[in-house]
C-alpha positions in Angstrom: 29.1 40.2 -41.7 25.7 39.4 -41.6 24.0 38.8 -45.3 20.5 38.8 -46.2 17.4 38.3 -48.9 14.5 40.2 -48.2 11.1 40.4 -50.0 12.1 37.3 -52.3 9.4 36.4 -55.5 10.6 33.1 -56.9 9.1 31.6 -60.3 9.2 28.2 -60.9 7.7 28.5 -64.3 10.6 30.6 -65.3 13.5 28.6 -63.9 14.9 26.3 -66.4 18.7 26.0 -65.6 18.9 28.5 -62.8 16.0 29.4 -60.3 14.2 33.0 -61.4 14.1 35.0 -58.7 14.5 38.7 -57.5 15.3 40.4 -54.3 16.5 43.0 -51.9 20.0 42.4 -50.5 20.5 43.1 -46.9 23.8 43.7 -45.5 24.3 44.2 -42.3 20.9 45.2 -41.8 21.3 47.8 -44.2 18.5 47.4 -47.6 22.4 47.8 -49.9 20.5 46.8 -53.4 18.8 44.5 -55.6 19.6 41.1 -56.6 17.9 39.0 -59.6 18.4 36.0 -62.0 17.0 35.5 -64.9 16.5 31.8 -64.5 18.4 30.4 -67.9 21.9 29.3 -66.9 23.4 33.2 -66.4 25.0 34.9 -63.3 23.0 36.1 -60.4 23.1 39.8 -60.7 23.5 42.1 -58.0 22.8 45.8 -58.3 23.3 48.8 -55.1 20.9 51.3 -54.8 23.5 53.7 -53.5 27.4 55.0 -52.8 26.9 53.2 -49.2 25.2 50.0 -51.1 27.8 49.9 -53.5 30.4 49.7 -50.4 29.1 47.4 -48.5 28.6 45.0 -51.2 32.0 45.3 -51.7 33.0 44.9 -48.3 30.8 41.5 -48.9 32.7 40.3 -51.8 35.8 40.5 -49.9 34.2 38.3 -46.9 32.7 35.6 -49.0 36.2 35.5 -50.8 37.2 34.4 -47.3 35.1 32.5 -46.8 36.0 28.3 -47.4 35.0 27.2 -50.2 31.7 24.6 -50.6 31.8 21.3 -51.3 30.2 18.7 -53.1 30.5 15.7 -54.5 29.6 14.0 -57.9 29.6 10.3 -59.5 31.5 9.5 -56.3 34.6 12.7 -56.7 34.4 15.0 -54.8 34.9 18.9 -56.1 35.0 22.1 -54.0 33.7 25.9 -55.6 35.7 29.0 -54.4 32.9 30.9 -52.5 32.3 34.2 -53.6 29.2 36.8 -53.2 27.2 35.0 -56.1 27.3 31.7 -54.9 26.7 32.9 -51.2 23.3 34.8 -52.4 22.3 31.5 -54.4 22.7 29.1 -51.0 20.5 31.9 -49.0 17.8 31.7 -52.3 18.1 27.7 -51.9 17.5 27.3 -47.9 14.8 30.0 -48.2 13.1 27.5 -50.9 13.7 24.4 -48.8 12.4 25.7 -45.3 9.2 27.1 -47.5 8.8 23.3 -48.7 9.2 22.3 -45.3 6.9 24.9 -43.7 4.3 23.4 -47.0 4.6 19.8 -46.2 4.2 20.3 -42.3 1.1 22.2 -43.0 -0.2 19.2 -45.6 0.9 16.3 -42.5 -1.2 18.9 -40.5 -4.6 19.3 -42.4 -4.2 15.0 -43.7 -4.1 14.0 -39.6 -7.7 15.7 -39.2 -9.4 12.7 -41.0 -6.3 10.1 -41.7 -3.9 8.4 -39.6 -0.7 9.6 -41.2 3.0 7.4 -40.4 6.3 8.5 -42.3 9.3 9.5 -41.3 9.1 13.5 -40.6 10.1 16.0 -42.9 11.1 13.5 -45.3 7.9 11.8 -46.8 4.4 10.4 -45.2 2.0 7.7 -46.1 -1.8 7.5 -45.0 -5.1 5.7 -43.4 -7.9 7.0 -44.1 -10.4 6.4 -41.3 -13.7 8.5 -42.6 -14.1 10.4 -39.5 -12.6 13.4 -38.0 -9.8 12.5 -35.3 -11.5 14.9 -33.0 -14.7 13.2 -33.2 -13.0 10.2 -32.2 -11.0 10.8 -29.2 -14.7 12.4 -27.7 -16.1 8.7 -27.9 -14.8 6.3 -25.7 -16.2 3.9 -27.8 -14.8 5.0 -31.0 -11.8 5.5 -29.1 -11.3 1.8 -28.5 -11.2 1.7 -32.4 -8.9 4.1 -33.3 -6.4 2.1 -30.8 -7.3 -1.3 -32.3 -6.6 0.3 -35.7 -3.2 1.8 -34.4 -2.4 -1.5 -33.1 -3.6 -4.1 -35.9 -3.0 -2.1 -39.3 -0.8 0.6 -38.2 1.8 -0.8 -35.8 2.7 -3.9 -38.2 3.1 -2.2 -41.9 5.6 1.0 -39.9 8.9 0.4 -41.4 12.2 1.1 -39.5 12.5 4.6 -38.9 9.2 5.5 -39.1 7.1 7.7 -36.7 3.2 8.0 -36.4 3.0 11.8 -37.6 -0.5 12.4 -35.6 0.1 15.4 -33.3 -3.2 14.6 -32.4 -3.2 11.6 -31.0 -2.8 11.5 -27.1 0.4 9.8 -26.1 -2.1 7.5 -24.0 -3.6 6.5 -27.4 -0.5 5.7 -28.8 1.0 3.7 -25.9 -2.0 1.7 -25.4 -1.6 0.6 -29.1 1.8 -0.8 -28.5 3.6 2.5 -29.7 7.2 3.0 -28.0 8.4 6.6 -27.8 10.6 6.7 -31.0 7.5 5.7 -33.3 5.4 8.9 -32.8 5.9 12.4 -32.6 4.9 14.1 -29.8 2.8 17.3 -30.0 5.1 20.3 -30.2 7.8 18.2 -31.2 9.6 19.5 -34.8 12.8 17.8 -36.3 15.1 20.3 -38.0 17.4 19.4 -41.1 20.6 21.2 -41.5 20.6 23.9 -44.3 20.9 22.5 -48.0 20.5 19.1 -46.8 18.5 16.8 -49.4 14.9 18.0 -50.7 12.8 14.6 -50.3 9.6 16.0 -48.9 6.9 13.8 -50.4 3.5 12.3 -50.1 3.3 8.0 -50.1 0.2 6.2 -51.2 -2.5 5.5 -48.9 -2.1 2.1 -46.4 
């Protein structure tokens, strides 16, 4: 069975100890109803917008009920909740906010390379160089372009901590190989690293170099 949220408007001002939110539930393709929370600690509420919506979510109870149940752990024990259609509709609402953070953070790592030499590891958290000049502007200098790689090489290379990449999509590879970079400390153009779904939320921007 194939469960959906459609058309979602989430409000962070209004989400104190549940995320506000409203939306149209999708069940197997079909638009079956409404769902909303309030965002203060209560149930998310479902509602059909029909006899056939009022069926189907039914028939969707009835699946997440067989489904197995989550779990999680906390202070070290771990704990397991039954699934059910509720708790279901509240882990679609939570990957839809992560991959939105996700999408928000690329696009920041995206606009900070045009001016600033940017290391981190990806989709996690970056860190910065500012180097006054537009990237672009650089590469179309040989000159210039000497400096970018003695800049990789003598203050990029040596502060990188383990695990992290060069972010720079904009860099050649050359570039980066003729600064000492190996293959597993940059991120090649067109290259994206996917998380699994509800994995941690540590997208975050470093201080400068």
């Amino acid at each position: 069975m194939k469960i959906e949220l459609k058309n979602i408007h989430y409000s962070e001002q209004l989400s104190e100890e549940t995320a506000a939110f409203s939306a149209s539930l999708y069940i197997n393709g079909y638009k079956a109803g409404t769902v909303s929370n309030q965002g203060h600690g209560g149930a998310t509420n479902y509602t059909p917008f029909n006899e056939k919506g009022r069926q189907l979510i039914k028939e969707a109870k009835a699946y997440c009920k067989s489904l197995p149940p989550e779990k999680y752990t906390v202070g070290g024990e771990e704990h397991q909740l039954d699934m059910n259609l509720e708790l279901y509709m509240d882990n679609l609402l939570t990957d839809y906010l992560k991959e939105k953070d996700l999408q928000q953070f690329r696009k920041e790592i995206k606009k900070t390379s045009n001016t600033q030499i940017v290391i981190g590891i990806p989709d996690q958290y970056f860190r910065t160089l500012n180097i006054k000049m537009a990237i672009s502007v650089i590469l179309n200098d040989p000159t210039r372009k000497s400096l970018l790689i003695a800049i990789l090489k003598d203050n990029i290379l040596p502060r990188m901590q383990e695990d992290e990449r060069v972010l720079n999509t904009n860099i050649p590879v050359e570039v980066l190989k003729q600064a000492g970079l190996k293959e597993n400390q940059y991120v090649q153009q067109g290259t994206e690293i996917r998380k699994e779904a509800r994995q941690k939320n540590a997208h975050h921007k470093g201080k400068s170099l």
